[in-house]
Backbone as numpy.savetxt, mean C-alpha at the origin, in Angstrom:
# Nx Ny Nz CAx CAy CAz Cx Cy Cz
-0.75 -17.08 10.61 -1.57 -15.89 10.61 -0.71 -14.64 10.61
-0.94 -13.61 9.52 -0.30 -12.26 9.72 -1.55 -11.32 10.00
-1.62 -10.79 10.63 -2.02 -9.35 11.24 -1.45 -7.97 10.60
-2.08 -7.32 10.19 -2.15 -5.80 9.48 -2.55 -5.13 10.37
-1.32 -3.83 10.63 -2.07 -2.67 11.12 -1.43 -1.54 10.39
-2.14 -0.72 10.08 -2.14 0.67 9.11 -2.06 1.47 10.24
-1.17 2.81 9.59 -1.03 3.61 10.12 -0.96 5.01 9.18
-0.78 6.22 9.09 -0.60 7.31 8.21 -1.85 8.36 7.37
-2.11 8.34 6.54 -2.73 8.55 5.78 -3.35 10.04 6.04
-4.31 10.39 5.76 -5.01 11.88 5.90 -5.51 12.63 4.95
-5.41 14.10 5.19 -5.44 15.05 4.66 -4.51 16.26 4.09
-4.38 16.09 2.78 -3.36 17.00 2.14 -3.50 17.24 0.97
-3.25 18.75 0.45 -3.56 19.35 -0.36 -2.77 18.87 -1.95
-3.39 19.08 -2.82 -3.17 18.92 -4.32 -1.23 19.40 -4.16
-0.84 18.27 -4.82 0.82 18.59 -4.51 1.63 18.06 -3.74
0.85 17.61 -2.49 1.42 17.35 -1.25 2.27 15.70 -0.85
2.38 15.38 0.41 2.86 13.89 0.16 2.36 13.42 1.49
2.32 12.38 1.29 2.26 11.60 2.76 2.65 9.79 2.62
3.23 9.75 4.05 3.77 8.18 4.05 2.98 7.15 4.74
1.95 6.33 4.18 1.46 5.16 4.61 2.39 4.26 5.38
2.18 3.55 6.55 2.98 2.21 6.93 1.95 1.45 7.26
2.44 0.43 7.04 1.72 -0.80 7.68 2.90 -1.76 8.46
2.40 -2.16 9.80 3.25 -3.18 10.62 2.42 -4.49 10.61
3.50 -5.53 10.26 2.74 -6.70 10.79 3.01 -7.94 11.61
2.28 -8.32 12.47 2.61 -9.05 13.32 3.22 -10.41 13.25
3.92 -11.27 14.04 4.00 -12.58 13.38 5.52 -12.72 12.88
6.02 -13.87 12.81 7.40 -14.10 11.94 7.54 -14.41 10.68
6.23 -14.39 10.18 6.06 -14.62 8.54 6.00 -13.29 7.87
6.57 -12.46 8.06 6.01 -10.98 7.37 7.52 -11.65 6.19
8.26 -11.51 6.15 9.85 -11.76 5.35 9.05 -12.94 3.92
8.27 -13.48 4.45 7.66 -15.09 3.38 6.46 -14.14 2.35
6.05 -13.42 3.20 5.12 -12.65 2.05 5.37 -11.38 0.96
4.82 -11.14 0.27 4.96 -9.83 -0.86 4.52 -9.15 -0.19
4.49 -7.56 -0.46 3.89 -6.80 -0.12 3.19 -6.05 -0.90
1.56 -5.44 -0.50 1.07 -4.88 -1.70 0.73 -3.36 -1.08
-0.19 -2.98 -2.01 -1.01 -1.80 -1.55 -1.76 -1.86 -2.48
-3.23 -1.80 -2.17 -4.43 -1.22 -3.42 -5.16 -0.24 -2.53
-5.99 0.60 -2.95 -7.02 1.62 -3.00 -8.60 1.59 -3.26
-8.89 1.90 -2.87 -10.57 1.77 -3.10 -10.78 3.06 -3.34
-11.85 3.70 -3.95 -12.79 4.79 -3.90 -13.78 5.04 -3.70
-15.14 5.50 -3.43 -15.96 5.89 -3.27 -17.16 5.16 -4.51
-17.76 4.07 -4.52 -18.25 3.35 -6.17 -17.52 3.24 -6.92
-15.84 2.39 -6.27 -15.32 1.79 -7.56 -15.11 0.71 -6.86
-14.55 -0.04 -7.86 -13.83 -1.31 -7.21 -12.63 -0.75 -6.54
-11.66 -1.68 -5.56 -10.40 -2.42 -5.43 -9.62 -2.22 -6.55
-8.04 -1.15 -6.10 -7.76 -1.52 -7.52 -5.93 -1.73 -6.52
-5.19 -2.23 -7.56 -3.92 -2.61 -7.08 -3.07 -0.79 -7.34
-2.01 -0.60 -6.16 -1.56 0.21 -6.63 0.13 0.10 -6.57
0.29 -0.74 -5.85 1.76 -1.18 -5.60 2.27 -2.30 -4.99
3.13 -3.19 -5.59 3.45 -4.04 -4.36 5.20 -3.91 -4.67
5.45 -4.50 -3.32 7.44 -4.99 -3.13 7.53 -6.07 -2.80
9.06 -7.27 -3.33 8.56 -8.58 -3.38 9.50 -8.91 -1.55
9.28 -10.05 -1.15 9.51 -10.52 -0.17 11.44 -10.21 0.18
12.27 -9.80 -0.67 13.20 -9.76 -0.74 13.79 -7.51 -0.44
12.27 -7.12 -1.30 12.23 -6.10 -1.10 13.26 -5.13 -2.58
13.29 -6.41 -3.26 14.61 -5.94 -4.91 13.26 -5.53 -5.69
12.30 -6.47 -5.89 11.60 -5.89 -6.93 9.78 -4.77 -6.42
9.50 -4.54 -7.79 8.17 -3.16 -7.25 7.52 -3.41 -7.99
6.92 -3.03 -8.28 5.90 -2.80 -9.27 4.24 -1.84 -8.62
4.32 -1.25 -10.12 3.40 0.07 -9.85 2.30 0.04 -10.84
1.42 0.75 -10.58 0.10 1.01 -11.22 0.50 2.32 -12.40
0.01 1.80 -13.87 0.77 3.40 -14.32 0.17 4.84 -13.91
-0.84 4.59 -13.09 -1.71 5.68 -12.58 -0.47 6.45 -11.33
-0.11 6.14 -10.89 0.88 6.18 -9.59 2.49 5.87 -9.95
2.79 5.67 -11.20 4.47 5.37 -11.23 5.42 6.87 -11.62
6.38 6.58 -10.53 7.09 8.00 -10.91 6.51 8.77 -9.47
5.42 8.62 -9.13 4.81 9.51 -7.82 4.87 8.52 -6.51
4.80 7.38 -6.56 4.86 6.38 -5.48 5.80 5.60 -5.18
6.45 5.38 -4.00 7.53 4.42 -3.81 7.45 3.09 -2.46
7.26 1.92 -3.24 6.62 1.10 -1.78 8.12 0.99 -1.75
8.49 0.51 0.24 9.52 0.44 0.70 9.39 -0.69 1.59
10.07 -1.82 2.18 9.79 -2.19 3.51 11.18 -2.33 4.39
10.80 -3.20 5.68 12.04 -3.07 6.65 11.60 -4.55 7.43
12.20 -5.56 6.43 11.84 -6.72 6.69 12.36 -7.01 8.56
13.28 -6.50 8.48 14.20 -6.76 10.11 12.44 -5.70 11.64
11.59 -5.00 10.95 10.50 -4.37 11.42 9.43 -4.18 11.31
9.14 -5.52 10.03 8.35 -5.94 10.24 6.81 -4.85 9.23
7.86 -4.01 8.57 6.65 -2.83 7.93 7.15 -2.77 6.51
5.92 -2.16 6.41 5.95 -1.70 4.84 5.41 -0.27 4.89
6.01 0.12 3.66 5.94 1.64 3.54 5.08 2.15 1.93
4.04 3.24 1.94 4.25 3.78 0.78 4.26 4.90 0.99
5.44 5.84 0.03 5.58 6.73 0.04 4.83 7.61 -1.04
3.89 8.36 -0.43 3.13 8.81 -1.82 3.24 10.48 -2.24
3.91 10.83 -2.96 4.17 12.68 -3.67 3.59 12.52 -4.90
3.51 13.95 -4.84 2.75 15.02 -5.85 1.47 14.25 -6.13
0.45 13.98 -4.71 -0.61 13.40 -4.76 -1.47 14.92 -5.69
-2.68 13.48 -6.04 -3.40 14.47 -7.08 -5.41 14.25 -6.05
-6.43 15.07 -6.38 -7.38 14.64 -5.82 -7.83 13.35 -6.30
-7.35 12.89 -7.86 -8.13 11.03 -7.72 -7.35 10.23 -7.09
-6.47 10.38 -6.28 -5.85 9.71 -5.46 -6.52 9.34 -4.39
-7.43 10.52 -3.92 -8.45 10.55 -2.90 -8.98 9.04 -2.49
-8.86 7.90 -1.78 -9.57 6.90 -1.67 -9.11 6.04 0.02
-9.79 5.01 0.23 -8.98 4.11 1.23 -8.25 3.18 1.15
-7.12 3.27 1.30 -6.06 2.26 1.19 -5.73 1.67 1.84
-5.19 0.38 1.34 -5.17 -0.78 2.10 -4.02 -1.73 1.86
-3.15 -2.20 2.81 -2.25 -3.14 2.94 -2.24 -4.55 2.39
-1.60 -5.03 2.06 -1.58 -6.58 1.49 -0.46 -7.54 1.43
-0.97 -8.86 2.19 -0.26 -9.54 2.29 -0.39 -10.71 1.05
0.56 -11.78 0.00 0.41 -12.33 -0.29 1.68 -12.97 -1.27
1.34 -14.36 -0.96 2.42 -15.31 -1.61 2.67 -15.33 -3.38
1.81 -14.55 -4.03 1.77 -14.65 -5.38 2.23 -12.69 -6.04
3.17 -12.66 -6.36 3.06 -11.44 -6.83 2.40 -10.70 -7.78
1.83 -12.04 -8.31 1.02 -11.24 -9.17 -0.21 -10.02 -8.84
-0.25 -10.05 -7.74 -1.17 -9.15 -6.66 -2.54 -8.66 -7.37
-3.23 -9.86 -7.82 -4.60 -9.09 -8.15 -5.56 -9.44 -6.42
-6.67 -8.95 -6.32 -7.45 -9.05 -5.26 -7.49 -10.44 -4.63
-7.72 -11.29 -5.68 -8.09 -12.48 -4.99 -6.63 -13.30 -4.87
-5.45 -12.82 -4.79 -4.08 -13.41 -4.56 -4.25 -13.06 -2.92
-4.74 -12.03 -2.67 -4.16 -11.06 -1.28 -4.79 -12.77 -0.02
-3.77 -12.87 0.61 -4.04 -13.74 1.55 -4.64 -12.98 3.58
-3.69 -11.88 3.30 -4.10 -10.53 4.55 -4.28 -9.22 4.02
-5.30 -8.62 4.77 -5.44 -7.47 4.40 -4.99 -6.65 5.88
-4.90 -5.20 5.66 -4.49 -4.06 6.86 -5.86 -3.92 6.42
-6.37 -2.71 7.68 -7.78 -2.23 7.99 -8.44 -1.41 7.17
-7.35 -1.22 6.48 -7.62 0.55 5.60 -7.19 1.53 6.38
-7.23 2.77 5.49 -6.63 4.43 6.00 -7.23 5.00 4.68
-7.60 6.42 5.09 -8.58 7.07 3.99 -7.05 8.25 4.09
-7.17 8.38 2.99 -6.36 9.23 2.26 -7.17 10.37 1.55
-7.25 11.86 1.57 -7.82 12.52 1.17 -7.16 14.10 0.35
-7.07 13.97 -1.18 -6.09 15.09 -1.49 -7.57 16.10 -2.04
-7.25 16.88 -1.61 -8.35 18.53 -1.85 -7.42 19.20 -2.49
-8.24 19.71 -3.79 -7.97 20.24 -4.45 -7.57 22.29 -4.65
């Protein structure tokens, strides 16, 4: 069992940045990928980043590449996204992900974090 807890997120203006973390509990955090997807307000789930268990490889959404940087700290157990020059469709709740397949679509994710609403005003 891994456990997600989110932390970060908020309120910040068109331009601005802010750093998501997620910690997770357990000695298996190092065995899993790490993701991040987003939700919005009547959309689906969408993927926006993950880093692989080693923490060498990334991969990004082209909506978010160039503006987002997932990070983790396998020895602490977290993961990071670093998100600049947020825009308002960024605006949504985001959410942590744990899972053994990198291919990271929804139904790969084996843990989820709680969510954190992220909000860029324009």
């Amino acid at each position: 069992q891994v456990q997600l807890v989110q932390s970060g997120g908020g309120l910040v203006q068109t331009g601005g940045s802010l750093r998501l973390s997620c910690a997770a509990s357990g000695r298996a955090f190092s065995r899993y990928h790490m993701g991040w997807f987003r939700q919005a307000p009547g959309k689906e789930r969408e993927f926006v980043a993950a880093i692989s268990r080693s923490g060498i490889s990334m991969s990004y959404a082209d909506s978010v590449k160039g503006r987002f940087i997932a990070s983790r700290d396998n020895a602490k157990n977290t993961v990071y996204l670093q998100m600049n020059s947020l825009k308002p469709e960024d605006t949504a709740v985001y959410y942590c992900a744990a899972a053994s397949n990198f291919n990271f679509m929804v139904r790969d994710v084996d843990y989820w974090g709680q969510g954190t609403q992220v909000t860029v005003s324009s």
